[in-house]
C-alpha positions in Angstrom: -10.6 116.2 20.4 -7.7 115.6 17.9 -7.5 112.3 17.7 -11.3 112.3 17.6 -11.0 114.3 14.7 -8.6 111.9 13.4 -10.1 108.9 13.6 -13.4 110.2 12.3 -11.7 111.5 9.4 -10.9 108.0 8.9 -13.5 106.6 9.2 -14.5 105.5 12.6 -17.7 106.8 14.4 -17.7 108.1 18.1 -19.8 105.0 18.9 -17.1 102.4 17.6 -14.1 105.0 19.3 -15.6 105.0 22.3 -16.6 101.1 22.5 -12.9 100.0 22.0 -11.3 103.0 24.6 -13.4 101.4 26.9 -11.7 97.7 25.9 -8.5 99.4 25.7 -8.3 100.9 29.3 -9.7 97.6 30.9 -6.6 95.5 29.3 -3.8 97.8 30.7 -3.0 95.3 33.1 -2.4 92.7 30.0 -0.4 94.9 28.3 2.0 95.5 31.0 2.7 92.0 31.5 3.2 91.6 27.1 5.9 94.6 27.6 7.7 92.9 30.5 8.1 89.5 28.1 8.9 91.7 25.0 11.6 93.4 27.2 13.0 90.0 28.6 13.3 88.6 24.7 14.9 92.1 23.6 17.6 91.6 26.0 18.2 88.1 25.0 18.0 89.2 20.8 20.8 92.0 22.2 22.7 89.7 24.3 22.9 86.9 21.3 24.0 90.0 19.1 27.1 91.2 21.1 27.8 87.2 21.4 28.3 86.4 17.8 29.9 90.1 17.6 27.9 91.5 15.0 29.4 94.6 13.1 28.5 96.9 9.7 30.7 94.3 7.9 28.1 91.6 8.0 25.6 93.8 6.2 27.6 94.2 3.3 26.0 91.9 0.1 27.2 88.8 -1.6 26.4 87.7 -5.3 27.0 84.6 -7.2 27.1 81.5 -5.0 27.9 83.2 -1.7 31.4 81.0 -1.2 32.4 83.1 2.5 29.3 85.1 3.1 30.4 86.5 7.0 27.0 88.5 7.1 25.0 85.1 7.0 27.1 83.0 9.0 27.0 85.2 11.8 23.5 86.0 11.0 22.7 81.9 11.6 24.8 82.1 14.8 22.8 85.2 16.2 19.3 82.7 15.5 21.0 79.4 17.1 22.3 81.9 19.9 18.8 83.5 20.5 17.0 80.4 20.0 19.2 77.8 21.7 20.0 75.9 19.1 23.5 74.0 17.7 23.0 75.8 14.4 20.6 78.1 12.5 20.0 77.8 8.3 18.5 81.5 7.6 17.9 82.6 4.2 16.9 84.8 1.6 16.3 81.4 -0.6 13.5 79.8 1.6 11.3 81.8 0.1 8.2 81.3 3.0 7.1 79.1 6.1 5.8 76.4 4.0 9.5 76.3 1.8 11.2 76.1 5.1 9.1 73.5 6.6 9.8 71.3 3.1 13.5 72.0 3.2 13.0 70.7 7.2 11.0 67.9 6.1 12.7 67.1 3.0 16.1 67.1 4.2 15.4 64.8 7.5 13.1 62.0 6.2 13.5 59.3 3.7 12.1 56.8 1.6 9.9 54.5 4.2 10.5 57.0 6.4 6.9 57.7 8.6 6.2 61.3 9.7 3.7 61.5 12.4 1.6 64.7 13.5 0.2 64.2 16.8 -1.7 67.7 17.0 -4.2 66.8 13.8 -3.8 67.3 10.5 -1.3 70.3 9.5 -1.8 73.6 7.9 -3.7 73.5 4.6 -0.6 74.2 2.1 1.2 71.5 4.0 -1.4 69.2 2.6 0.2 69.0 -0.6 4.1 69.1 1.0 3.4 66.0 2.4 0.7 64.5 0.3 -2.5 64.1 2.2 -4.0 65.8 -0.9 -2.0 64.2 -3.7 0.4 67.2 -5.5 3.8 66.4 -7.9 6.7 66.3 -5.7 5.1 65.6 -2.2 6.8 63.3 -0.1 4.6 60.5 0.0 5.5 60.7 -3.9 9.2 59.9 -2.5 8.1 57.1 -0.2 7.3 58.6 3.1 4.2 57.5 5.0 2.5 60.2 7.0 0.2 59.2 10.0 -1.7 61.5 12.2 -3.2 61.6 15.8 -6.2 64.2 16.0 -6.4 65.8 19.4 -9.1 65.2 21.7 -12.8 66.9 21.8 -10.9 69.4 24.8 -8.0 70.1 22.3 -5.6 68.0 24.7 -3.3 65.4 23.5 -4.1 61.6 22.5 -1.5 60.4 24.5 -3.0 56.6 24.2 -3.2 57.2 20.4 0.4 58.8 20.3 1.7 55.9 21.8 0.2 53.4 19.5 0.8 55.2 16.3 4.3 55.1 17.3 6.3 52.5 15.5 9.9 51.2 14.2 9.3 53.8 11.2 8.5 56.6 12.8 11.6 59.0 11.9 10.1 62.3 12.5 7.1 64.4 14.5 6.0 67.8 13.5 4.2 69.8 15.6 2.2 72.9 14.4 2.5 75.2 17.3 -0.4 77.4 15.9 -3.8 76.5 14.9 -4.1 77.0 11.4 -7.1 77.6 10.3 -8.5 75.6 12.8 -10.3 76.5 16.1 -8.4 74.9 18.2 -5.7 76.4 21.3 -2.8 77.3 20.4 0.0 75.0 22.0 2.1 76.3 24.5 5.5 75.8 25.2 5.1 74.1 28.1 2.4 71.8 26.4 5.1 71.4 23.7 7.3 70.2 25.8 5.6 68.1 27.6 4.6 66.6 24.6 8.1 66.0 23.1 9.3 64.4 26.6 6.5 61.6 26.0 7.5 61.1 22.6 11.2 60.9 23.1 10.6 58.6 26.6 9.3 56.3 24.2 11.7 56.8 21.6 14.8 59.0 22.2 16.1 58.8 18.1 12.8 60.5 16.9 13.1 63.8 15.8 10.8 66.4 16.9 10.2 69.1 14.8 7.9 72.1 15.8 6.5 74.7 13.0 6.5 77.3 15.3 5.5 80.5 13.0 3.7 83.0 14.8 4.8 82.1 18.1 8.3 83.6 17.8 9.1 85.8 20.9 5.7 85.9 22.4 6.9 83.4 25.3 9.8 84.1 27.4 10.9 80.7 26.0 10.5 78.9 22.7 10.4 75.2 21.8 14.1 74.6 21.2 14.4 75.4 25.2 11.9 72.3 25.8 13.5 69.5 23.8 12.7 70.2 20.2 15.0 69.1 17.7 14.1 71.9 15.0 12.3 74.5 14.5 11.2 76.3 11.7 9.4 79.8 10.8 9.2 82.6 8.3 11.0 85.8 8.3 7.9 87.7 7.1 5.8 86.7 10.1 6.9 87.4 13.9 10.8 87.2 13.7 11.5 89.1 10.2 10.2 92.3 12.4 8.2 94.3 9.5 12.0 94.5 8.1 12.7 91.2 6.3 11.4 91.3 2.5 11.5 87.3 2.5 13.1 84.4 4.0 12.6 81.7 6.5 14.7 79.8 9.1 15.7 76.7 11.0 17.2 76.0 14.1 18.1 73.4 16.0 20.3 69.8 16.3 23.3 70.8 14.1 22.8 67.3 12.3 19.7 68.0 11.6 20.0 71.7 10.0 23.0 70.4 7.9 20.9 67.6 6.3 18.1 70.1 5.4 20.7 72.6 4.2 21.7 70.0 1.6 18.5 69.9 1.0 17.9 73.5 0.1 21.3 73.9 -2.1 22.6 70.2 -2.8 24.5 67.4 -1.4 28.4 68.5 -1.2 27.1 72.0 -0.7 25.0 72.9 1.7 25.6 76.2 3.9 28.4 77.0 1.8 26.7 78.5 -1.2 23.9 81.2 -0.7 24.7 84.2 -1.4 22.9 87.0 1.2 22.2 89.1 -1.7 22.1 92.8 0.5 19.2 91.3 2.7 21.5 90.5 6.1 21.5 94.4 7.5 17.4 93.5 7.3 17.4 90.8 8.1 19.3 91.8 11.4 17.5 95.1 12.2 14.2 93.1 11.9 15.5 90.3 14.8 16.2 93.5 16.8 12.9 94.8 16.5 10.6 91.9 17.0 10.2 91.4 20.0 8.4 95.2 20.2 6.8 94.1 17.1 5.7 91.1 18.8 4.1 92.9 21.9 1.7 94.9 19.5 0.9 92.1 17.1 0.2 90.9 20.2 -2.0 93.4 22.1 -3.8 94.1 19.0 -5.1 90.1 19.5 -6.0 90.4 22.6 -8.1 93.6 22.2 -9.9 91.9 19.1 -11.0 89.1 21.4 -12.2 91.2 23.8 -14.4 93.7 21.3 -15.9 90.6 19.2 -16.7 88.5 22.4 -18.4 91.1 24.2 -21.2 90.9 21.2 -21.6 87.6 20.9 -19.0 85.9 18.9 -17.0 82.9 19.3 -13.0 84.2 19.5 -10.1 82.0 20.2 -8.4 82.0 22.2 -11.3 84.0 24.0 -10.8 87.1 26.1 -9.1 86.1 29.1 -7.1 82.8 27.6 -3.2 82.7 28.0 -1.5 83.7 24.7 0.8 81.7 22.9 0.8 82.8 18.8 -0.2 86.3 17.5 -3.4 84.9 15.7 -7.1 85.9 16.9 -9.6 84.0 15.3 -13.4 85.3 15.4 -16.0 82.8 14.1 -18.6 85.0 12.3 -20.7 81.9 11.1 -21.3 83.8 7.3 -19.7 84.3 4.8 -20.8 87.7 5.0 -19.4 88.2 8.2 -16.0 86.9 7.1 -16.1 89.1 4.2 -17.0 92.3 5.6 -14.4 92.2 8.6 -11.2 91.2 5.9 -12.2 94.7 4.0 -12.2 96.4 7.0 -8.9 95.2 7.7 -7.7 96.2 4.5 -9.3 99.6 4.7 -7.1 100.1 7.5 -3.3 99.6 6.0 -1.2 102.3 5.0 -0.7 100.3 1.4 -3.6 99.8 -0.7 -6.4 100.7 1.4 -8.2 101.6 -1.5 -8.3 98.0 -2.5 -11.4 95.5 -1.8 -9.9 92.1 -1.0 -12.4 89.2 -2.2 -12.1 86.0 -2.1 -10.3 83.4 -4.8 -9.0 80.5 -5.6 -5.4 80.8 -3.6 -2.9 77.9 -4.5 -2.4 75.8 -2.1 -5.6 76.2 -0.8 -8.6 73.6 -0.7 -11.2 76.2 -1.1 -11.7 79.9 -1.9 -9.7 82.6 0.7 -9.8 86.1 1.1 -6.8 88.3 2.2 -6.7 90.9 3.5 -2.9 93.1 3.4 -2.3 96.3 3.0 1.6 95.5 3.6 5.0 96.8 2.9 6.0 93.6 2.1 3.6 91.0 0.2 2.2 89.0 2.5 4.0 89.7 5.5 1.5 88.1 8.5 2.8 90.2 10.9 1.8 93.2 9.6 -1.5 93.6 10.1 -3.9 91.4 7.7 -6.6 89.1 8.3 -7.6 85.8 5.8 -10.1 83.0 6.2 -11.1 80.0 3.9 -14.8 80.6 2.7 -15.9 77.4 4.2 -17.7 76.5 7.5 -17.3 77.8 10.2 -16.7 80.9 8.8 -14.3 81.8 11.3 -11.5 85.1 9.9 -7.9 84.7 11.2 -6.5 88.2 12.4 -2.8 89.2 12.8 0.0 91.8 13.1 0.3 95.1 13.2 3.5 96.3 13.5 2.6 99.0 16.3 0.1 98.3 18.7 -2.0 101.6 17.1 -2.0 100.3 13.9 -3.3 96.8 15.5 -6.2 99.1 17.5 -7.2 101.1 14.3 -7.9 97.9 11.8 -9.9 96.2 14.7 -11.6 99.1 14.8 -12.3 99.9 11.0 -13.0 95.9 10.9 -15.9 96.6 13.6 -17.0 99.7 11.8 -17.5 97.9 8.6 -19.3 95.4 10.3 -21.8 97.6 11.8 -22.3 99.8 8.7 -23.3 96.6 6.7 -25.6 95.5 9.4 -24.1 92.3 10.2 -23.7 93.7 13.6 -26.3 95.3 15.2 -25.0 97.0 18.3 -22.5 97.7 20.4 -22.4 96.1 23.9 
């Protein structure tokens, strides 16, 4: 009767409460099999730890350029360790996914270079990284040629068209792990793999990058274990752990992370300079606690596709799907729809609930978003926070959580809302 109390103080009706319980005690089964892969990828965060040695030295902070920064080298060796990489670039300076990816991109490809995506056209504010939609400082402005093979009407690979876009200037593939605001699966590791042993049987030089943000830690394995030659995420999504206040990584072929390292400072330099700044202790506590994180961002998915399928709404992945990211997407088909379930969302956080996220013009974007993140740190995706482009197919991307309750409460307040505004009608 507490908790009833609880949740109705906040908002949520008996109705709604006892609709998701119901969910809740069906998916038990689920969740157990999340916590036995969260505790398999805690051991091996803990065991990558006590590898590189990790003590309260490496927290202290550097200034200035950073010349002998112990924290952050043995931070990078903890990521190649835990990853399975030759080396790891991990910094306060790449200042999101999309900055890393550049760095990645940047650092690896040049002038006639191609870069080929064989999963479809990449995540909107690559668009303008690459130049698909013209922006100062892309690198098709620097002389690379991107080419792209879109997948097939099931969402598996063009292998035929893979093969024939394929030629002697092909330098580098990059694979988006997660869908974007897109409707399509989420690609597994296996499916990764797979993928990058077709591409490399055909040619072994090409390198095979994989943006793998939010995908981090919620397989057993990840797609450095399966042949890829970098990948690359953000500290404020699955890895950062709630903890990291900004950053991103790379990990992978040591040749490959020290051309995108000169990249990111200059030639000459590279990991040398970079100064940690008081961020490593962070930066290492959140590693530690992702994979926990993970599991709830995680469950709190799974439950969303479960209480927005049972009335009638497209999700993906849908209820019973394998999971390979922490996004749920639920396809409303109105703006409306999309709208209503973001403030819900926001409602729900612990910062600036008060606040009614609308949409605007984001940059980056090719149309109008709304965001919903009540967060401790500004847009951290794995806390919890939902966003969607105001375009067709109205479909709202959901994430995080940091604890699997926090996860269960926005869904909740998200359905609410819903139902208060009429947009649904019932409950199942």
């Amino acid at each position: 009767m507490e908790l009833l109390q609880l949740y109705s103080e906040m908002g949520i009706s008996r109705q709604v409460l006892e609709y998701g319980q119901n969910i809740e005690k069906e998916l038990r089964e689920r969740f157990e099999a999340i916590d036995e892969t969260a505790e398999y990828n805690q051991m091996k965060v803990i065991r990558a730890m006590q590898k590189a040695r990790v003590s309260d030295i490496h927290f202290a902070a550097t200034t200035g350029y950073g010349y002998n920064d112990l924290g952050r080298d043995v931070l990078e060796e903890v990521y190649a360790h835990t990853f399975h990489g030759e080396d790891a670039l991990v910094r306060p300076q790449l200042i999101s996914g999309t900055h890393a990816l550049h760095v990645a991109l940047s650092g690896n490809l040049r002038p006639g270079d191609e870069l080929l995506s064989p999963v479809g056209k990449p995540y909107d504010t690559l668009e303008e990284v690459i130049g698909i939609r013209d922006s100062v400082g892309s690198l098709k402005e620097y002389g690379v040629i991107y080419r792209q093979v879109d997948l097939l009407e099931d969402g598996s690979f063009d292998y035929d068209g893979i093969r024939k876009a394929i030629n002697d200037r092909t330098r580098l593939v990059t694979i988006q792990r997660s869908k974007g605001y897109a409707t399509r699966p989420t690609l597994s590791v296996d499916k990764i793999g797979r993928l990058i042993s077709f591409i490399k049987d055909i040619r072994p030089d090409i390198i095979c990058m994989v943006d793998n943000c939010y995908g981090e830690f919620v397989e057993r394995a990840e797609p450095t274990d399966v042949g890829a030659d970098m990948i690359v995420g953000s500290l404020i999504k699955n890895p950062g752990g709630g903890l990291a206040p900004i950053g991103g990584y790379i990990v992978g072929k040591k040749e490959c992370i020290d051309r995108a390292s000169y990249r990111l400072s200059a030639p000459g330099l590279g990991k040398e300079v970079g100064a940690s700044l008081g961020m490593n202790q962070s930066f290492f506590q959140g590693l530690f606690l992702s994979p926990t994180v993970v599991a709830g961002a995680l469950k709190g998915a799974i439950f969303a596709a479960n209480v927005y399928e049972r009335l009638g709404f497209l999700v993906v992945p849908d209820s019973i799907q394998s999971r390979h990211d922490i996004i749920q997407a639920v396809t409303f088909g109105t703006p409306e729809g999309v709208i209503a379930f973001c403030q819900g969302i926001q409602a729900a956080a612990p910062v600036d609930s008060f606040v009614t996220p609308e949409p605007w013009d984001m940059p980056g974007y090719d149309a109008p978003v709304i965001m919903a993140a009540g967060a401790f740190v500004q847009g951290s995706s794995i806390e919890l926070s939902a966003d969607a482009p105001i375009k067709p197919p109205y479909a709202v991307y959901f994430q995080g959580g940091l604890t699997w309750y926090h996860a269960k409460l926005g869904i909740l307040k998200s359905l609410q809302n819903l139902l208060d505004r009429g947009i649904v009608r019932g409950l199942a």
